[in-house]
C-alpha positions in Angstrom: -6.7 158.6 145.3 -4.2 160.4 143.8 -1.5 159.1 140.7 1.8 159.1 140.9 3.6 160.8 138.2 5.2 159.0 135.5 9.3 159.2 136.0 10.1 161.3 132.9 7.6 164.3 134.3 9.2 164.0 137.6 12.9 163.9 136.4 11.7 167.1 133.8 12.6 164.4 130.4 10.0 165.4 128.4 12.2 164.1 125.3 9.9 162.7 122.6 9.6 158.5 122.9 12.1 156.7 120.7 10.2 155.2 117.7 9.6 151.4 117.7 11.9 149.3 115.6 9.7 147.2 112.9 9.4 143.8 113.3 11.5 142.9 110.6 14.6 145.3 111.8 14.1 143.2 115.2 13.9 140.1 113.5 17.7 140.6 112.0 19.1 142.3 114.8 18.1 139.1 116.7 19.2 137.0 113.8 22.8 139.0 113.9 23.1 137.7 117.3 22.9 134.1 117.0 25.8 132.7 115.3 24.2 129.4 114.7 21.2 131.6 112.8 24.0 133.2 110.7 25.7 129.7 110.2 22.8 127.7 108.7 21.6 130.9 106.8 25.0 130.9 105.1 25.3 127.6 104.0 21.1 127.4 103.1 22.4 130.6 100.8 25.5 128.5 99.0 23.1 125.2 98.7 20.5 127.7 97.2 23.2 129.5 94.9 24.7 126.2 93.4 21.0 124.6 92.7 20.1 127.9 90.8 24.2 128.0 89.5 24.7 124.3 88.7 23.4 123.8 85.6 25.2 126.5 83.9 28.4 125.2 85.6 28.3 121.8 85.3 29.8 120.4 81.9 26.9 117.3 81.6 23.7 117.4 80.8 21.1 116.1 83.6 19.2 114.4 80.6 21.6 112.7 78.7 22.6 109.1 78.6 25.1 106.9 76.5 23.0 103.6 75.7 26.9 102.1 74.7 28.0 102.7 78.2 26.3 99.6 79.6 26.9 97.7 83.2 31.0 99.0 82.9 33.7 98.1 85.9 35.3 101.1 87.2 37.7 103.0 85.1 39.9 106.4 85.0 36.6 108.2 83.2 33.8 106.5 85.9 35.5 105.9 89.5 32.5 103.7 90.7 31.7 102.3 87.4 28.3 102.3 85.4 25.2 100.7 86.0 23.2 98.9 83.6 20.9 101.7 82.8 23.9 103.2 81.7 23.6 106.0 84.4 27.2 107.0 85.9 27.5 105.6 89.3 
């Protein structure tokens, strides 16, 4: 039994075969297509930017507590008021 030719012998193509993209060049071009892939890795890169940013923006300090604050109603300085732990509500 004979074989058939392959098409690019039989059309003369004898061009060299393109090389294979690398998984992870096919991973982003797929990623690049789906908009709701480039969506959630957008706001997965601000949530991760403002924990790593946060604590050299933000004016308290995550540690620190005022003891004289006490169980306070709600005023101008704490819109919801104080608990008694004296943690900012």
């Amino acid at each position: 039994m004979q074989t058939e030719p392959d098409k690019q012998t039989r059309q003369g193509n004898l061009d060299p075969p393109r090389r294979r993209a690398s998984l992870w060049r096919d991973a982003w071009r797929r990623l690049r297509r789906n908009r709701m892939a480039l969506a959630g890795l957008a706001i997965f890169a601000v949530l991760g930017s403002a924990c790593v940013l946060g604590p050299w923006l933000s004016p308290y300090s995550y540690s620190g507590t005022d003891l004289g604050y006490g169980a306070q109603a709600p005023s101008a300085r704490h819109w919801f008021g104080t608990d008694t732990l004296a943690g900012m509500c």
